[in-house]
N, C-alpha and C positions, 0 to 999 in steps of 0.2 A: 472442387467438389460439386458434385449436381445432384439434386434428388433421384430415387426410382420415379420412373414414369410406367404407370398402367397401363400396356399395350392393350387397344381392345382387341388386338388377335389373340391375347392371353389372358384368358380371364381368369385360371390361378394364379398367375399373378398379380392381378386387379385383385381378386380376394386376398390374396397374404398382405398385403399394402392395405387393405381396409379394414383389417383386422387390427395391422400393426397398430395404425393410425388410429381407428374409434375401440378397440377395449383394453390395447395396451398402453395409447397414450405419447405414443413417440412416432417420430417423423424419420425415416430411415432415407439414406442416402447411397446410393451405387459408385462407387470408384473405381481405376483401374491402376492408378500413380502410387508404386511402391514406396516412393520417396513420402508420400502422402501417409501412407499408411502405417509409417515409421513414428512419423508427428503424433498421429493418433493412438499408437500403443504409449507412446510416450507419455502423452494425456492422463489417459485413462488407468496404465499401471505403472507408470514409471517405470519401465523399465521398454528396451528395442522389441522387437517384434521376433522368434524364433528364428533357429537359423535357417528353416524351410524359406521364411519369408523376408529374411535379413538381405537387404541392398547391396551391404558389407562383404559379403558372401557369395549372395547369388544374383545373377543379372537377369531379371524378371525381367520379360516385354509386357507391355501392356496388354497385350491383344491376349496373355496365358496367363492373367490375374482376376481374378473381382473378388473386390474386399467391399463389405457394407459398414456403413453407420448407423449408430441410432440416437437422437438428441430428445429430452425430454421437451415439455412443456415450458421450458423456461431456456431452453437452447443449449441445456449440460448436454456433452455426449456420455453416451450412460452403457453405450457396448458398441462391439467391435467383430470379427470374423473376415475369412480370408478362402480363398478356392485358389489355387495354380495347377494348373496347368503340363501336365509332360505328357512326352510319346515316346514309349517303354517297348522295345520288341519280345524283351525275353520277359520271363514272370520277374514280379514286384520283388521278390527275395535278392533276387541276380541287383536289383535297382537299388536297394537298402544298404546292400553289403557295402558298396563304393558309399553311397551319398552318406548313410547315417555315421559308419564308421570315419568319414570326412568332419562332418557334423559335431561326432562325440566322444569318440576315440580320441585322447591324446597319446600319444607313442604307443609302447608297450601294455601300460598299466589297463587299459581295458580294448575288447576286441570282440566282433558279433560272431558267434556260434554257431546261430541257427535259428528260426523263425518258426510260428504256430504255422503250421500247416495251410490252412485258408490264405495266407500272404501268395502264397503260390499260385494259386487261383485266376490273381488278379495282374492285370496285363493290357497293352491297348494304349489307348487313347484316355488315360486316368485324371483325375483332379484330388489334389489333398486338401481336404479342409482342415483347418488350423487356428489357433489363435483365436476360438471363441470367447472373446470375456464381456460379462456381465455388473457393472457398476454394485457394489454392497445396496444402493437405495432402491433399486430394481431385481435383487432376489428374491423367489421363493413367489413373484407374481407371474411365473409362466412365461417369461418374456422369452426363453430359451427356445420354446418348440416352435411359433413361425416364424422366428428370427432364419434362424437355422432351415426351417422348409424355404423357406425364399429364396436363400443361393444355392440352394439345391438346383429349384425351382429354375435360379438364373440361369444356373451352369447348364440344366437340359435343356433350354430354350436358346444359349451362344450355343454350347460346344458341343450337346449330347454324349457326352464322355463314358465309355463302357466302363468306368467305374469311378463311385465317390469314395474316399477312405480316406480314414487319421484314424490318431491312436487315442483312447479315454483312461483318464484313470479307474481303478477299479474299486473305492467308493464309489465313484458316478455311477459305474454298470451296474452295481447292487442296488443300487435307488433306484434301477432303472431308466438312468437318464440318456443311457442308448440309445435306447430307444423309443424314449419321446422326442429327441430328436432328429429318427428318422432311418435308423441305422437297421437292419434285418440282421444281420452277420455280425456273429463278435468272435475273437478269438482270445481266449487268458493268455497273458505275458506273449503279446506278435511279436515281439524281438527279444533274443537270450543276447544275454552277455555274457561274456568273463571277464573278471574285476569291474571295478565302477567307474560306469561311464562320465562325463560330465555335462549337466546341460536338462539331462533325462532320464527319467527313474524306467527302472528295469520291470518293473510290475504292469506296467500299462497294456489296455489291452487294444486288438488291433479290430478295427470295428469298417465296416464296406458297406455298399448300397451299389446293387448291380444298376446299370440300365433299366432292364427289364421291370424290375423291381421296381425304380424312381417312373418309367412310363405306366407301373400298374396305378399309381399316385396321383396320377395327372388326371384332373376332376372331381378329385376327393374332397378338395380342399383340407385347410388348415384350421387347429383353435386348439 
């Protein structure tokens, strides 16, 4: 594990890291070791990390991962999130249909249908963000929105990826929590099923962040 380091060619990133650092309180860390990152869900929720991000599963290279930490003041890690990495020719739907029903799908008993519309859209050079979780003793203080701008932040300064996506539950989106952290695009229930899946509720919505979008960002800063 090795801390973020504040490029001075990047100075939103120097901001989100001094942000994190003097109003949130935590010292956040940059990784790229899935095996690593397994250790830390484990930590933190007992439980492995999704099957997006699952070692068991899938064979992440390092160079198509960055997963952050964040440890408090006393050195507890207090949250966690993840960006990977793929290169998609056809649209995100064609992409889902194999990977999710891999994912969630057991046998017969559940199978994907059909996708919100916006899934379609998105294509290219994508990163899914995933696996955001936040410690119970660091809710409700905002630690969510530069946590979350930062590997945004990361991922446009490694990979510039023509798009950032995952799916939210939709209490979150109704709080708004889409888009405090950063999200412009949402779609209600981005993947249909028939029958129940296993792993992942059906109701979640499908949330993006174009390029364009993430380069109108860059200089804004975060808080």
């Amino acid at each position: 594990m090795r801390p973020t380091a504040s490029a001075p060619e990047n100075p939103d990133i120097a901001r989100a890291l001094d942000h994190l650092t003097g109003a949130m309180g935590v010292t956040v860390g940059q990784h790229s070791d899935v095996q690593d990152f397994t250790q830390a869900s484990l930590a933190l929720t007992g439980k492995p990390p999704s099957p997006p991000f699952d070692p068991k599963i899938n064979a992440i290279a390092s160079a198509d991962l960055i997963w952050l930490s964040a440890h408090d003041h006393d050195g507890a890690l207090v949250a966690i999130q993840a960006l990977k990495r793929e290169r998609i020719t056809g649209p995100l739907t064609q992409h889902l249909d194999r990977q999710y029903h891999d994912y969630y799908c057991d046998g017969e008993d559940a199978r994907i249908i059909g996708h919100a519309p916006l899934v379609a859209t998105v294509s290219g050079e994508i990163a899914y963000h995933g696996d955001l979780f936040i410690a119970q003793s660091q809710r409700g203080k905002g630690l969510a929105t530069p946590f979350a701008a930062l590997i945004q932040l990361l991922a446009h300064q490694h990979w510039n990826p023509d798009w950032i996506w995952g799916f939210i539950e939709p209490a979150k989106v109704q709080r708004g929590y889409a888009q405090k952290i950063g999200y412009t695009q949402m779609a209600a229930q981005g993947t249909h099923y028939q029958g129940t899946p296993k792993g992942i509720s059906t109701d979640d919505w499908f949330v993006c962040l174009s390029r364009a979008e993430l380069q109108a960002r860059v200089g804004v800063g975060v808080s």
